[in-house]
N, C-alpha and C positions, 0 to 999 in steps of 0.2 A: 795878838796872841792866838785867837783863833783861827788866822789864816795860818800862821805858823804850823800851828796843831794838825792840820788839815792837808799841807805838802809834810810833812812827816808820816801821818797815816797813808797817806798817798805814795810815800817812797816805799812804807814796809809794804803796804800792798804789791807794787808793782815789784818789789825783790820775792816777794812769796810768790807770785806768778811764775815769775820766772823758774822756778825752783823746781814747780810744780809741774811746768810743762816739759822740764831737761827730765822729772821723772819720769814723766808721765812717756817718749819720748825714748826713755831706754827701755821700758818695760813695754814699748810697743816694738822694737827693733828686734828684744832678746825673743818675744813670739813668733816674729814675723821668720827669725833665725830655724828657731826649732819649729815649727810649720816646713820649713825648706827642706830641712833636713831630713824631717820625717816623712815627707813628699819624695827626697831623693833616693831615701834607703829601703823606702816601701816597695817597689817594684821589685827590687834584689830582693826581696825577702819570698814576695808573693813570685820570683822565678823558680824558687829553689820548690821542688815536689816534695812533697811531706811523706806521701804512703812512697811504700816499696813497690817493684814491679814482682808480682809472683809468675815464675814460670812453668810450666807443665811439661813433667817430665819425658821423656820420647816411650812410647813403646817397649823399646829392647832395656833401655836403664829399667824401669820399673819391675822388668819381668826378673833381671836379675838383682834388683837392690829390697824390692818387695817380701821375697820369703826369706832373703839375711834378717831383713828389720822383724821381719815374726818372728823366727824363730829368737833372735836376741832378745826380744821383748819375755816371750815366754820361757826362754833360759834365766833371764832376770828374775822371775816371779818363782820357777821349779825346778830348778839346776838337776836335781837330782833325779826328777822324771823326766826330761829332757835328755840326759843325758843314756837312759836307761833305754826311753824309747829308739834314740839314734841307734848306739850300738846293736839294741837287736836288730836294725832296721841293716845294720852295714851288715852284720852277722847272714843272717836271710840272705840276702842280694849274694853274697860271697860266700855260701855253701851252695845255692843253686849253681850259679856260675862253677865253683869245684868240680862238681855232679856231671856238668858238662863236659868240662877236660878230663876227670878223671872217676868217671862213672862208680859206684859199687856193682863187682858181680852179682851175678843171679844162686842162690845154691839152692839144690835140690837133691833130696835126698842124701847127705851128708857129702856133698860132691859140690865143687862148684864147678859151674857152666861159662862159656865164653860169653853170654848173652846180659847184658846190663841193663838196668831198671834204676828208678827215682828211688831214695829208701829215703824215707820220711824219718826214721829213726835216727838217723845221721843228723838231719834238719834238726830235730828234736835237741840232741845230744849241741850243735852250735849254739843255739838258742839258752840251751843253758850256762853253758862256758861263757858265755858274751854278755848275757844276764848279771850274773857273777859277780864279770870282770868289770864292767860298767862302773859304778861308784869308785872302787878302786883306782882305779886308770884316771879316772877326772881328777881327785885329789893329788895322785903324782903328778899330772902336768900340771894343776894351780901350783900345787907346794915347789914344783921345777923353775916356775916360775918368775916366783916371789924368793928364791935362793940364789945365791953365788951371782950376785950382781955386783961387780966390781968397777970401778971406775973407768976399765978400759973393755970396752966391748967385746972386742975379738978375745980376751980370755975369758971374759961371763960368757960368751958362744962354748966357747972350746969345754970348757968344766962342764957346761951342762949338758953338753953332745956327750962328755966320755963318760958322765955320773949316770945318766941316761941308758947307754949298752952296757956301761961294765955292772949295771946295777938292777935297772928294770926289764931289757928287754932277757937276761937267761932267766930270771925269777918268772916275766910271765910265759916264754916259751914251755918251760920245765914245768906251770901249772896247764897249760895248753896240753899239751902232749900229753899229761902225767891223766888230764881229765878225760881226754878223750878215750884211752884206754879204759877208764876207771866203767865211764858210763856205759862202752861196749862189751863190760865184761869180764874183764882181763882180772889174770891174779896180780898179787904183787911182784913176782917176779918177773910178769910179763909188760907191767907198767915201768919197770926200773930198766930193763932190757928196751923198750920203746924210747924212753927218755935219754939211755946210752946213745941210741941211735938216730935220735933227730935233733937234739937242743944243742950241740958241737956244731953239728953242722948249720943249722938254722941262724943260731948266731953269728957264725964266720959269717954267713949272706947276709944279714943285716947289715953289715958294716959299709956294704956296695950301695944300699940306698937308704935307711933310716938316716945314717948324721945329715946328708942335703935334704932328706926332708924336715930333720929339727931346723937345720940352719936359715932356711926360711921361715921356718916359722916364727921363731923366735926375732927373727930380722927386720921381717917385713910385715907378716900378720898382726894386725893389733891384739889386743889384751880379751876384749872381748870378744872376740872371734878365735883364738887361740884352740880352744875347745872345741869349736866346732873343724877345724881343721887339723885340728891332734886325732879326734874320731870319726874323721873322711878318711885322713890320710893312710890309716892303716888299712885301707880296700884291699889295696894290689899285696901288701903282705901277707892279709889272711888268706888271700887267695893262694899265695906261693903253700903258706905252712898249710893250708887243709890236702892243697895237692901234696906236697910231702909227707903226711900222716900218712 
C-alpha cells in the first residue's frame, strides 16, 4: 500500500511537472516574441525625426512678406487707425506727385503768372478729403465684401464690380470734387458747376480701370489683405482726379 501510495504521488508529480514547464515554456517564447518585435520595430521608430526642419527665410521674401505681416498684425489690433493712417499716407504721396504734373500757379497781385510753386494749401485741403474718406471707404469694401456672394463666382464678381461704379465710385467722386472746391473757397454755385464738370466725366474713366482692379482683388487678393490693396490701389486714380480738379 505504501509503495502504491508513493508511484501515485510520483505520477501527479511528474504530470505537474510537466505542466509546468509547457507553461513555463510559452511564457518564455511569448517574451522572447515581443523582445524581437520590439527589437525590430525599434529602429523604424528611432529612424523617423521627431523635430521639424525650420528654414530661414531668403532676404528678398522677408523684405517683402515682413511689412504685410506688420502691417496685418496691426490692422488686426486698429483697423481704423490703420486705415486712417494709410490713406493719408497714399493721399500725401499722390498730391505731391499731382503738384508735379500739374503744378498750381503763382498769383500775384490779383493776376496769375505763368510761374508755379508747391501750395501747401492744396496738400492741406488732400489730407482732409482723404482723412474723411478713410473709415468710410474701409467699411464699403468690408461691407462689399461680405455682400452678393452667390454660388457662382463670376456673377458675385460681376454684382460687386457694377454695385461698386454705379454706386460708390459717383458718390465719392461728387464728394471729391464737391470738397475740394468747398475747402478752396468756392460758392455754391461754383462747387455744383465744378461737380457738372468733373464727376460725368471721371466716372466714364473709371470704368477703363477700376472693375480690373476690383476684379482682382476680389479674385485673387485674400480677405485680409483686401484692405490694404483696396487703399494702395486707388494711387493712380487719385492721381488722374487731383490732375483733373
Amino acid at each position: 500500500m505504501i509503495l502504491r501510495y508513493a508511484l501515485m504521488r510520483a505520477g501527479v508529480l511528474r504530470r505537474a511537472l510537466q505542466r509546468t514547464s509547457k507553461t513555463s515554456f510559452r511564457h518564455n517564447h511569448q517574451q522572447t516574441h515581443s523582445s524581437t518585435k520590439s527589437t525590430i520595430t525599434e529602429p523604424q521608430s528611432l529612424s523617423q525625426p521627431q523635430s521639424t526642419v525650420r528654414t530661414i527665410p531668403s532676404p528678398t521674401a522677408w523684405i517683402w512678406t515682413e511689412p504685410l505681416n506688420a502691417y496685418s498684425r496691426f490692422h488686426g489690433r486698429r483697423p481704423y487707425l490703420t486705415q486712417i493712417i494709410s490713406t493719408l499716407t497714399v493721399y500725401l504721396v499722390g498730391d505731391l506727385i499731382s503738384q508735379r504734373i500739374s503744378p498750381s500757379p503763382v498769383r500775384s497781385d490779383d493776376k496769375t503768372s505763368t510761374e508755379t510753386a508747391y501750395d501747401p494749401f492744396r496738400t492741406a485741403r488732400a489730407l482732409i478729403i482723404g482723412g474723411m474718406a478713410a473709415v468710410p471707404g474701409y467699411k464699403w469694401f468690408v461691407w462689399l465684401s461680405k455682400s452678393f456672394n452667390y454660388s457662382s463666382k463670376a456673377l458675385s464678381l460681376v454684382f460687386k464690380i457694377v454695385i461698386n461704379q454705379m454706386v460708390f465710385t459717383p458718390v465719392f467722386n461728387t464728394y471729391f470734387f464737391g470738397m475740394q472746391s468747398l475747402l478752396a473757397g468756392a460758392s455754391l454755385s461754383e462747387i455744383i458747376e465744378r461737380v457738372k464738370n468733373t464727376v460725368p466725366k471721371s466716372w466714364v474713366n473709371s470704368w477703363k480701370v477700376w472693375p480690373a482692379v476690383m476684379a482682382f482683388n476680389f479674385t485673387y487678393v485674400p480677405l485680409e489683405f483686401r484692405s490694404i490693396f483696396a487703399g494702395e490701389s486707388p494711387f493712380v486714380l487719385y492721381v488722374g482726379l487731383k490732375t483733373l480738379n
